[in-house]
Structure formats: structure tokens, C-alpha cells
N, C-alpha and C positions, 0 to 999 in steps of 0.2 A: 504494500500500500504506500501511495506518496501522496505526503502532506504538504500542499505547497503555500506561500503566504505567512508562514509561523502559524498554523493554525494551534487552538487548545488542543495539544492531540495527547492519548491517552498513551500508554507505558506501548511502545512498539512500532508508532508510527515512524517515517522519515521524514525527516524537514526536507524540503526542496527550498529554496531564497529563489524569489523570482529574480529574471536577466533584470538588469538598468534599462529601461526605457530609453531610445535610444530617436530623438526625431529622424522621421523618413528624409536622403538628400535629397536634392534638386533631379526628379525624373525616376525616382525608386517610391515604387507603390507599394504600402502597409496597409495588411486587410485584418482589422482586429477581428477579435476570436469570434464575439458574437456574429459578426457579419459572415462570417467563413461557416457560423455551426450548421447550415444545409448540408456541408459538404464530409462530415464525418457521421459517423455510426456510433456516437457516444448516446448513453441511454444512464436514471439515473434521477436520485432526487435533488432537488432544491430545498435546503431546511434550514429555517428560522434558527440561529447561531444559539447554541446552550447544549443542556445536560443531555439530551434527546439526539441534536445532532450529533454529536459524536458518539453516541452509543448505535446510531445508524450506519454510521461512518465504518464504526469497529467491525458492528455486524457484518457488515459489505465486505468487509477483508475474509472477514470466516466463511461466510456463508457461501463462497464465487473462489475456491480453492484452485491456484492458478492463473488467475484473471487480475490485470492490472488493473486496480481500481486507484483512483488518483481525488484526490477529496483539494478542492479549493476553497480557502477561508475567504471570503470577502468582505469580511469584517461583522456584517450583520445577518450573512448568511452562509453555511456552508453548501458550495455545488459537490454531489459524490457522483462519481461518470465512472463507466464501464465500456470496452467496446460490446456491440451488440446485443447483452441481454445482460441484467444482474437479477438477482434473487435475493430477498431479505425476509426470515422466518422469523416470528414475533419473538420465540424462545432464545431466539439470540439474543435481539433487545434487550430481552428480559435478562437475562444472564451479564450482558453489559452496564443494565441499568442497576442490578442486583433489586427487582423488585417486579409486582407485575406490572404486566402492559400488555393494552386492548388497543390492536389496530387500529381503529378508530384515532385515537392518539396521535397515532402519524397523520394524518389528514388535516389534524388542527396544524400541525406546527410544516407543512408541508407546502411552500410557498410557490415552487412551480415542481416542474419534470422537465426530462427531456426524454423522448420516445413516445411509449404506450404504455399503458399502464395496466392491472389486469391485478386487484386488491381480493385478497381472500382473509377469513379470518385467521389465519394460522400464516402467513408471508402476502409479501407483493412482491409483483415480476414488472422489471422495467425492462421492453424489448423495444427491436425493429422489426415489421416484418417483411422488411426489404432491405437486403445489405447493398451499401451504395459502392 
């Protein structure tokens, strides 16, 4: 898992330090991330920055064994991305949060996506179902 931005990350994460922003010269086009996101297969939530995010965060590393999951701090929100499809079971959560937790829960603090979404009560599946 990669934590980029100095996120709160919990016992295991990697820091990543974002490059220097660096202005485009005279005739060199920069196409920041949002404008570019049609063009990748990242899938994944968007979650209101606290105790929840980062225990989704965690979850995502366990739960997607082998899958680069890369979690961005943006100060008030963390982004966590996967390529093509992530999986996150409540029981993990829970084990992260050390306490219970109802689906539901993620929905409050759930500020956008990226992909599709497919919420059951025991995990949520964030997919594509078309790889670009």
C-alpha cells in the first residue's frame, strides 16, 4: 500500500512525499490528474478524512492481496484507488476499527467513488466493467 501526501497512516503504510510542483515551460502541456482520470482504470472510494478513513484504507491493503492500492491524503479527504476492481468486507473494518460497523457507515462518510459501485451488507466492490 502507498500513502502519498503524509497521510495519518496507520502502523504499515509507506509514505510516498509528493514531486515539487514544477510550472509547465513555454510549449510543454500538463494535464493534471483529475482531467486525465477518463483515461485510467483506477476504481475506489473517496472518504471524509478521520478514524473510518483509514481503517478503509487499511482494509483495502488486506482485503485486495497483491493489488497496488495507493490511498491519497488531500487533506480533508482521503482518495483509496485500485486498478480495476477493489473489494472491502465490513469484518475488516471492523477488525481495523476494533469495534462494530454497519455498512451503512461507509455511505455517511463516503464523499464520492471512482468506478461502480455494487454495496452489500457484509463488503463493497468498486469495479470497471470495461478495462480501458
Amino acid at each position: 500500500m502507498i500513502w502519498r501526501e503524509g497521510a495519518q497512516r496507520p502502523t504499515g503504510g509507506v509514505a510516498i512525499g509528493s514531486p515539487s510542483a514544477t510550472p509547465p515551460q513555454r510549449g510543454e502541456n500538463k494535464v493534471s490528474g483529475i482531467s486525465s482520470a477518463h483515461l485510467n482504470n483506477k476504481v475506489g472510494p473517496v472518504m471524509r478524512q478521520g478514524e473510518l478513513a483509514v481503517a478503509v484504507a487499511e482494509a483495502a491493503g488486506i482485503d485486495n492481496p497483491g493489488k497496488k492500492i495507493v490511498v491519497e491524503d488531500k487533506v480533508a479527504y482521503l482518495r483509496i484507488q485500485a486498478d480495476d476492481e477493489m473489494i472491502i468486507h465490513r469484518q475488516t473494518i471492523e477488525e481495523m476499527l476494533g469495534r462494530p460497523f454497519s455498512m451503512n457507515e461507509l455511505e455517511v462518510e463516503l464523499s464520492s467513488f471512482a468506478g461502480r459501485i455494487d454495496t452489500h451488507v457484509d463488503h463493497v466492490r468498486f469495479y470497471y466493467t470495461k478495462h480501458l
